[in-house]
C-alpha positions as CSV (number, residue, x, y, z in Angstrom):
1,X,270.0,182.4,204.3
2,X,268.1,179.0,204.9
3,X,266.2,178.6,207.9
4,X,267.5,174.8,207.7
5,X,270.5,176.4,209.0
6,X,270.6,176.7,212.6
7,X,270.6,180.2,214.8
8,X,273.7,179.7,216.4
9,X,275.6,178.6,212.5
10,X,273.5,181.9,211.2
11,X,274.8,184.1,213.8
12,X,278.5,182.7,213.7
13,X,278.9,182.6,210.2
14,X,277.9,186.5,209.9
15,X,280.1,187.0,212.7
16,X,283.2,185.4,210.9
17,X,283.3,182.7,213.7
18,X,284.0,179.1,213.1
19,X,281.5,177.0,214.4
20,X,284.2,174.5,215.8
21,X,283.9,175.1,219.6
22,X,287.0,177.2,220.5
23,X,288.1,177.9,217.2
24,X,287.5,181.4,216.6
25,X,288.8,183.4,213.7
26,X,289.0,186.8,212.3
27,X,286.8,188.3,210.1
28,X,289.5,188.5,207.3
29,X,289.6,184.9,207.1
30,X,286.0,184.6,206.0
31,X,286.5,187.2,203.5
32,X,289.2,184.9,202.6
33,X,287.1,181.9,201.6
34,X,287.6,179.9,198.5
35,X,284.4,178.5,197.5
36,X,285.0,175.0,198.5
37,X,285.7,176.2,201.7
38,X,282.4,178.4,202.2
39,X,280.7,175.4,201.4
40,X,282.1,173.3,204.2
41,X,281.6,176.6,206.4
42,X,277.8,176.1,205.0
43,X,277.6,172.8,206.0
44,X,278.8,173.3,209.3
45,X,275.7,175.5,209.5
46,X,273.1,173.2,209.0
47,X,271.4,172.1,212.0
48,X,273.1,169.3,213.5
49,X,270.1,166.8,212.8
50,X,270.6,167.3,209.0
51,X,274.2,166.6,209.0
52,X,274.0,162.8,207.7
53,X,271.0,163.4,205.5
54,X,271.7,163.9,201.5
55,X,271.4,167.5,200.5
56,X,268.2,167.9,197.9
57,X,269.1,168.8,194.8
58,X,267.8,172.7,195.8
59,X,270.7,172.7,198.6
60,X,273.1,170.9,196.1
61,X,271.9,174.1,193.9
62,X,272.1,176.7,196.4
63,X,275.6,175.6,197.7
64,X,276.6,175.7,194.1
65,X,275.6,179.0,193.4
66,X,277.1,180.6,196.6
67,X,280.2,178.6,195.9
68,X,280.0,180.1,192.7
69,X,279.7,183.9,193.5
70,X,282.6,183.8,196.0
71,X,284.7,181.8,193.0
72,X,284.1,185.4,191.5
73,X,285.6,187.4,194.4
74,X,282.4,188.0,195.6
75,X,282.5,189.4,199.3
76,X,281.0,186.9,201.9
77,X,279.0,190.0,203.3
78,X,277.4,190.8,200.0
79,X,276.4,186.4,199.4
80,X,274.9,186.2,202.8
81,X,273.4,189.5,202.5
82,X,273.8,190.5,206.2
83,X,276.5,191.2,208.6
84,X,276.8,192.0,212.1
85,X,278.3,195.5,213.5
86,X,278.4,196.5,217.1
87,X,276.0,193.5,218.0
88,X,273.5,194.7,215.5
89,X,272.7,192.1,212.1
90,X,272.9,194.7,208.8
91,X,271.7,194.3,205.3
92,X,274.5,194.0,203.0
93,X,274.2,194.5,199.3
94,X,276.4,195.6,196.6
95,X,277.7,198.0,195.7
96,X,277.8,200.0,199.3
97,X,280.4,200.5,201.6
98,X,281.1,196.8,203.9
99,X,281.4,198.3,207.2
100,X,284.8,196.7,208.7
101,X,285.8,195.6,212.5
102,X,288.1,198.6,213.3
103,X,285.5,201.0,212.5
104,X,283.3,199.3,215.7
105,X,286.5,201.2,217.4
106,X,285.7,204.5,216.1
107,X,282.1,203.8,217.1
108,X,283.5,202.9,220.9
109,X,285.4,206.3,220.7
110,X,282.4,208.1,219.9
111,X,280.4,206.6,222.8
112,X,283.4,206.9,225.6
113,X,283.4,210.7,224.6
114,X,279.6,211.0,225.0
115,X,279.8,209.4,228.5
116,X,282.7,211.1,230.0
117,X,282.0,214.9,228.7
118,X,278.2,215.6,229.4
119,X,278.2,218.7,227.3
120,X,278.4,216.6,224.5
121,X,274.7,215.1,225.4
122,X,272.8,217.9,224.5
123,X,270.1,220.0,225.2
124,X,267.7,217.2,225.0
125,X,269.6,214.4,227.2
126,X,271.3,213.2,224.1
127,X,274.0,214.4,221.0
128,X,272.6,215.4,217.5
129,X,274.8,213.4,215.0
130,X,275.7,214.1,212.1
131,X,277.4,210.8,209.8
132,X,278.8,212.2,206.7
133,X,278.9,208.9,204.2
134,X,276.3,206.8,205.9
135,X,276.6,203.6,203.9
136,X,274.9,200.7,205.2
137,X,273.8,202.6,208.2
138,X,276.3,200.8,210.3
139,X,277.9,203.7,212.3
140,X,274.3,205.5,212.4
141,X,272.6,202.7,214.1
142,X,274.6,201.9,216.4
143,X,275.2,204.7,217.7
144,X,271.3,205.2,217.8
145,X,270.8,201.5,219.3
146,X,273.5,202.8,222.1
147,X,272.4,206.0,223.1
148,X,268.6,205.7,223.7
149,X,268.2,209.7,223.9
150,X,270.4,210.5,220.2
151,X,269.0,211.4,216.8
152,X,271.0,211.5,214.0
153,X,271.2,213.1,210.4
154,X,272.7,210.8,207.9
155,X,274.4,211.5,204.4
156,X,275.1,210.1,201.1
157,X,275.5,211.0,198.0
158,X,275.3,207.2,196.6
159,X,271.1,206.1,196.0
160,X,272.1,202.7,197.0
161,X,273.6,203.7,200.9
162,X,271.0,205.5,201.0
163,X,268.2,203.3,200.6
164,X,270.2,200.3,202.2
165,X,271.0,202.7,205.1
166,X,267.2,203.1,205.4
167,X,266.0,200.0,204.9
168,X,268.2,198.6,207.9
169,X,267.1,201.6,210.1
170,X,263.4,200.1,209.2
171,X,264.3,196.6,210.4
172,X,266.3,197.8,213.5
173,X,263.0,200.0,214.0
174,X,265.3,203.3,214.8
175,X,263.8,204.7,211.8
176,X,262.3,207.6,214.1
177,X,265.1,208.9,215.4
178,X,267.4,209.1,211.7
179,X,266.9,211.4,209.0
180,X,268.4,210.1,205.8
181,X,269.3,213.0,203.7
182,X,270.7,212.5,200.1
183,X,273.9,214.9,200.5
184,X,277.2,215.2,198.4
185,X,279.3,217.5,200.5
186,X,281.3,218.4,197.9
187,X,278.9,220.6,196.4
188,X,278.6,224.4,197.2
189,X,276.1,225.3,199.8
190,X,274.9,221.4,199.9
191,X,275.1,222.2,204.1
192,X,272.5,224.7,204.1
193,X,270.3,221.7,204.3
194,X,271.3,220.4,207.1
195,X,270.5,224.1,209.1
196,X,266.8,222.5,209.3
197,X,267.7,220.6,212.7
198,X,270.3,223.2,213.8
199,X,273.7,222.7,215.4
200,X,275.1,219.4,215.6
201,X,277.0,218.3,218.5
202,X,279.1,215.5,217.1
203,X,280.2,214.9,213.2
204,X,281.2,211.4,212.9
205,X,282.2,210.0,209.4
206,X,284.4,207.3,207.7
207,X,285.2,209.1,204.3
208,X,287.0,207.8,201.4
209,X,290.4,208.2,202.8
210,X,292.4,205.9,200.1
211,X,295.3,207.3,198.4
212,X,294.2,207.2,194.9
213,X,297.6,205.5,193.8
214,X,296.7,202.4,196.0
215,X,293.3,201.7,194.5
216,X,294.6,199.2,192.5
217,X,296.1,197.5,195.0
218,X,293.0,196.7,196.9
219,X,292.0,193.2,196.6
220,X,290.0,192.3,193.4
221,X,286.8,191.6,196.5
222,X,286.9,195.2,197.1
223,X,287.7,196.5,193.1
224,X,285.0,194.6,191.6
225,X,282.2,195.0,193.7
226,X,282.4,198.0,196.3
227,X,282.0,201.7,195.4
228,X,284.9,203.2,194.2
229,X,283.6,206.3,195.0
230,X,283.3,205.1,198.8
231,X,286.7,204.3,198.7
232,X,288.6,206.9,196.8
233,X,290.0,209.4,198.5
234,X,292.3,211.6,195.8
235,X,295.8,211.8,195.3
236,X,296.5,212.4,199.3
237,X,293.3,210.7,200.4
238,X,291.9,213.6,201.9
239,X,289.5,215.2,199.2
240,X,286.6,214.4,201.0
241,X,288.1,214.5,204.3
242,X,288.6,218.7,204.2
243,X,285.6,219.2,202.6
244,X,283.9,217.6,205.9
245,X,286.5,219.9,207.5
246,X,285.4,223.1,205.8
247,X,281.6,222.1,206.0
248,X,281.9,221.7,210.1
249,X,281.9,225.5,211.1
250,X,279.2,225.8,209.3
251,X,277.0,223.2,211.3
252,X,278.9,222.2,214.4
253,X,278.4,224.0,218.1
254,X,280.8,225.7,219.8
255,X,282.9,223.0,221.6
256,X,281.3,220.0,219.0
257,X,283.4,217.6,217.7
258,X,284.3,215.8,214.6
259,X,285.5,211.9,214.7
260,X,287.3,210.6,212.2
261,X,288.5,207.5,210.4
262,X,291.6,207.8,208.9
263,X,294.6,206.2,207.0
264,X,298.0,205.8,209.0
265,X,299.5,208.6,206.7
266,X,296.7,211.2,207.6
267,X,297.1,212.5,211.1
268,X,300.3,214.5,210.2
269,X,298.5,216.1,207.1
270,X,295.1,216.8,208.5
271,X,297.3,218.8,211.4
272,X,299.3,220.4,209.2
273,X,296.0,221.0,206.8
274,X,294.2,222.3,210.1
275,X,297.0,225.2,210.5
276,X,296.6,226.6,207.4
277,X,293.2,227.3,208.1
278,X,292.9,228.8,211.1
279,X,289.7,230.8,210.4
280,X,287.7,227.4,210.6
281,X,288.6,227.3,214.5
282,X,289.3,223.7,214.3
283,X,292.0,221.6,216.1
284,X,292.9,218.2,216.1
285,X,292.9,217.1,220.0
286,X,294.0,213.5,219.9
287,X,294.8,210.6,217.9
288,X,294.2,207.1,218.7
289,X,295.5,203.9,216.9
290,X,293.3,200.7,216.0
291,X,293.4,197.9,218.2
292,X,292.9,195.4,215.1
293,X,296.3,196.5,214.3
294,X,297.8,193.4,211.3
295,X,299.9,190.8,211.9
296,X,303.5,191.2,210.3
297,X,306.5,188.5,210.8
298,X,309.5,189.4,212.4
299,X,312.2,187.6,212.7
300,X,309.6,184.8,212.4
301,X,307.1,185.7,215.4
302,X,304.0,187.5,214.9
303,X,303.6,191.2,215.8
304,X,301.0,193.4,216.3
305,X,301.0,197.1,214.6
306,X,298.8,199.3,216.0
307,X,298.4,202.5,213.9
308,X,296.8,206.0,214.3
309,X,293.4,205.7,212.5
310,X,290.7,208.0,214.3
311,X,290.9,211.1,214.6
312,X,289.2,213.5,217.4
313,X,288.6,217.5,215.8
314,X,287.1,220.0,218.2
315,X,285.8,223.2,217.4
316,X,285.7,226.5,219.2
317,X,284.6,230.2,218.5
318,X,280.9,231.1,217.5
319,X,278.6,229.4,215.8
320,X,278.7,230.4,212.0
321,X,275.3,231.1,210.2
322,X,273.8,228.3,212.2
323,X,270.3,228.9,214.7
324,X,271.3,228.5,218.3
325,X,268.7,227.1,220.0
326,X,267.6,224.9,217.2
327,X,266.9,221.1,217.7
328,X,265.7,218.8,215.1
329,X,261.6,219.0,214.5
330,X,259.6,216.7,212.6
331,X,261.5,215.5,208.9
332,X,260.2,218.2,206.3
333,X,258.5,216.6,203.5
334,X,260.7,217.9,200.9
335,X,263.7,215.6,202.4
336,X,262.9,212.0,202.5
337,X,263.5,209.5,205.1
């Protein structure tokens, strides 16, 4: 992004805010931009001093070619190549995972849960975390950037989240306390390596949860230029979600718990999943709807639907094939950061 522009345009424009004083917009509308739009938004960026100079032919150029890519349906994340999430300015590039507003609210869930039950802090003053489907790193690092004493273990099976995930832990200098670990829980056995750093006292993880029938009615932003596989989550979307079900015994203590985001449609099918396999010792303890809700018209007025999308698993029994006392050492060589 230019450094003609100035901080405040920067910051709003990542944030989805209009720069009009008072005029503040959702995130959706950004996405929404048609390229002669994102270049007035750009314009509105430049510091103010520059507004009655001529662009150069470079920022006639530039303009041009950002105008250009969102003509293509390119996300607004992936052309400025940053976001912000939870307060904290990301990395984007395609084709990970854009981390999306309501999924702030499953990081808020996570945090009130920390605070209120103190067994969930941990031997060492703070939770070990496991994020299955890291992504950017979004739900990772903020929960790192908010709870001074956690350490995480984050998964992917995609290169790309992996690296990006890393590379924003580096500029967010939390790099110490994550370990990146290329995982595809899907595979047999892929959770004995996470048994290095021992029990985990929180699983958090937004899985590909789409029904497979409505990929193609995703919007051609999301189609063309996000992983499918990120996305996808079988016939029922939950393919991924049981196999982060089945893998939690096997690396969760006694009491942890596993937070979930979730489509609408998934709360009654997880329970009912849950009671067919009582020897994982798992129950689903609450539900909570987003408070992004979407705006529908009724009888010509605007309301607000709020639906269930996080889900709140705990587990009880013993520990399965997991160390007790273990707590995450140094990162072994043979897994990289």
């Amino acid at each position: 992004m230019p450094q003609s522009w100035s901080a405040t345009g920067r910051q709003s424009l990542r944030k989805g805010v209009s720069l009009r004083p008072g005029n503040p917009v959702n995130t959706s509308w950004l996405m929404s931009l048609e390229p002669k739009q994102l270049s007035a938004v750009l314009f509105q960026s430049l510091k103010p001093v520059l507004w009655t100079q001529p662009l150069t032919s470079w920022q006639l150029q530039y303009i041009q070619e950002l105008s250009s890519r969102r003509l293509r349906r390119m996300p607004v994340q992936y052309i400025l190549g940053e976001w912000d999430f939870q307060g904290l300015t990301l990395k984007m590039a395609p084709p990970v995972f854009i981390p999306r507003p309501e999924t702030e609210e499953l990081v808020e869930w996570v945090l009130e849960e920390v605070t209120q039950r103190p067994g969930l802090a941990g031997a060492k003053g703070g939770p070990l975390i496991l994020e299955v489907g890291c992504g950017s790193g979004a739900v990772s690092l903020s929960l790192l950037s908010q709870l001074p004493q956690s350490q995480v273990i984050a998964v992917d099976k995609g290169e790309a989240a992996i690296c990006l995930t890393r590379e924003n832990a580096q500029r967010l200098q939390l790099q110490d306390r994550i370990r990146i670990v290329p995982l595809d829980v899907t595979l047999e056995g892929s959770w004995a390596q996470l048994l290095l750093w021992g029990p985990m006292d929180l699983i958090v993880s937004n899985p590909p949860y789409i029904f497979h029938q409505d990929m193609e009615q995703l919007a051609p932003e999301i189609r063309s230029f996000e992983d499918p596989l990120a996305l996808d989550g079988g016939e029922e979307g939950m393919d991924i979600i049981t196999h982060i079900l089945a893998l939690a015994p096997q690396v969760l203590k006694h009491s942890g718990s596993i937070f979930l985001e979730v489509d609408p449609r998934h709360p009654e099918l997880v329970s009912s999943w849950l009671e067919s396999r009582p020897d994982l010792s798992l129950h689903l303890v609450a539900v909570r709807k987003d408070f992004c809700g979407r705006l529908q018209a009724v009888t010509g007025l605007l309301s607000c639907l709020f639906r269930p999308r996080f889900l709140h698993i705990q587990r009880s029994g013993p520990q399965r094939d997991c160390p007790v006392d273990a707590r995450p050492g140094p990162q072994p060589t043979s897994v990289p950061y």
